[in-house]
N, C-alpha and C positions, 0 to 999 in steps of 0.2 A: 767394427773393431779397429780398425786401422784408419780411422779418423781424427786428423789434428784436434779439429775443436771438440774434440770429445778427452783431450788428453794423448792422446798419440804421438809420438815424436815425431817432429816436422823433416829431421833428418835423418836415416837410418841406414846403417851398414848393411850388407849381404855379401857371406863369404862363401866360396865354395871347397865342400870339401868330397873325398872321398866314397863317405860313408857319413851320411850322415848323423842316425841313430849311435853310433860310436861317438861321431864329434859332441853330441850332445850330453851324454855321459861322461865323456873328458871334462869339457868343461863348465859342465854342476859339478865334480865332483874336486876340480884342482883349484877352479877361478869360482865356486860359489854362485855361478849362473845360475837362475830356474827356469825350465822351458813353460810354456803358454800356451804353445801352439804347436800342432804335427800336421802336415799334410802326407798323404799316402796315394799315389796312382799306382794303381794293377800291382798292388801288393808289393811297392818301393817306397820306403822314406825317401821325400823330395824336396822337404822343405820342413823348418821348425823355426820358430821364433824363441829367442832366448831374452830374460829378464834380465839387466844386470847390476841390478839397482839402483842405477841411475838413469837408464834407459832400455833399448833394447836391439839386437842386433840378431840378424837374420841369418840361416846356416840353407847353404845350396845343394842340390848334389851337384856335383862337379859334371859338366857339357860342354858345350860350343861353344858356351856362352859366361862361362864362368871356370875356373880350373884354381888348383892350389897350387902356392907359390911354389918354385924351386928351392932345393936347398944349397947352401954356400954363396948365394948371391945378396947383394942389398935387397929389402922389401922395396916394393915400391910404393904402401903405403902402412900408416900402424894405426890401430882401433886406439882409442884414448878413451880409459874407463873412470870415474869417480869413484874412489872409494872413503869410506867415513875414518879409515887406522890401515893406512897405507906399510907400513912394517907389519900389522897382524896379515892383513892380505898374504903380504911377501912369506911370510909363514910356513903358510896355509899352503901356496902353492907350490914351493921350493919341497916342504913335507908332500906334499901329493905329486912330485916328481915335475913341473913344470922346470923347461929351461931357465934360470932366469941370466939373464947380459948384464946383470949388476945390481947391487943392495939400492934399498932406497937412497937416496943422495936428494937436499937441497937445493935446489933451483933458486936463483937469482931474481925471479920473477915472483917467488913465494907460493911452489908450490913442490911437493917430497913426490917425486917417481922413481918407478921402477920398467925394465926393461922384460918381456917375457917371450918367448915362443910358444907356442903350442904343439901336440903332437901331428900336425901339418903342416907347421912351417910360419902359421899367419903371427905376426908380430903384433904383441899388445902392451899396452902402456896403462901403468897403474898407477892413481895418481889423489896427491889428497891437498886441497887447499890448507896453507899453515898460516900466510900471514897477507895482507894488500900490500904492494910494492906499486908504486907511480912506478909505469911503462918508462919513460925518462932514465930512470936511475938503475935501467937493463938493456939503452942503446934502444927503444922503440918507439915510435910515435902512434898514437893514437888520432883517427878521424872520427869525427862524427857523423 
């Protein structure tokens, strides 16, 4: 299952949360995730993999080794999602109660996001390609 050349994403997030059977419910039901996968030891959700249509990203329960963010502080990092109708998203998830930090907005680079929290705190990024923009004509350089 979790093989690159079979399709598998080569890079993948793992958040931790609380609870995890909750977080997974949260978000299939606000951000349109589908879960894949559950793992269970001695009768605890410990892990699940969620679908997010453009990849996939991994839910924890929260250890030594993982914890969720605090609240009123900057993240330290945000999940960046694809999505096909980045305003329907915002929607979708604004209707099912998700934080969001701002309407879609234009990007200079040519791509519409949006800002979201989740019911733990983890910061995500919703985002839809509109148009190619040469890097150049947004202050960046590209290497090969």
């Amino acid at each position: 299952m979790y093989d690159p050349d079979a399709g598998f994403p080569g890079v993948v997030v793992e958040l931790g949360y609380t609870d995890v059977p909750a977080a997974v419910a949260w978000l299939a039901r606000v951000f349109g995730f589908r879960e894949i996968l559950r793992q269970t030891v001695d009768g605890t959700v410990c892990h699940a993999d969620l679908h997010t249509g453009a990849g996939v990203v991994m839910l924890a329960k929260v250890s030594e080794r993982l914890t969720t963010p605090p609240t009123g502080v900057p993240a330290v990092a945000q999940v960046i999602v694809w999505v096909d109708d980045v305003d329907k998203h915002y929607a979708r998830s604004r209707a099912e109660g998700a934080r969001t930090l701002h309407e879609p907005r234009d990007k200079p680079w040519g791509l519409r996001q949006y800002l979201a929290l989740d019911h733990e705190n983890h910061l995500w990024e919703f985002t839809q390609h509109v148009r190619n923009v040469p890097a150049t004509e947004w202050g960046a350089t590209t290497f090969a």
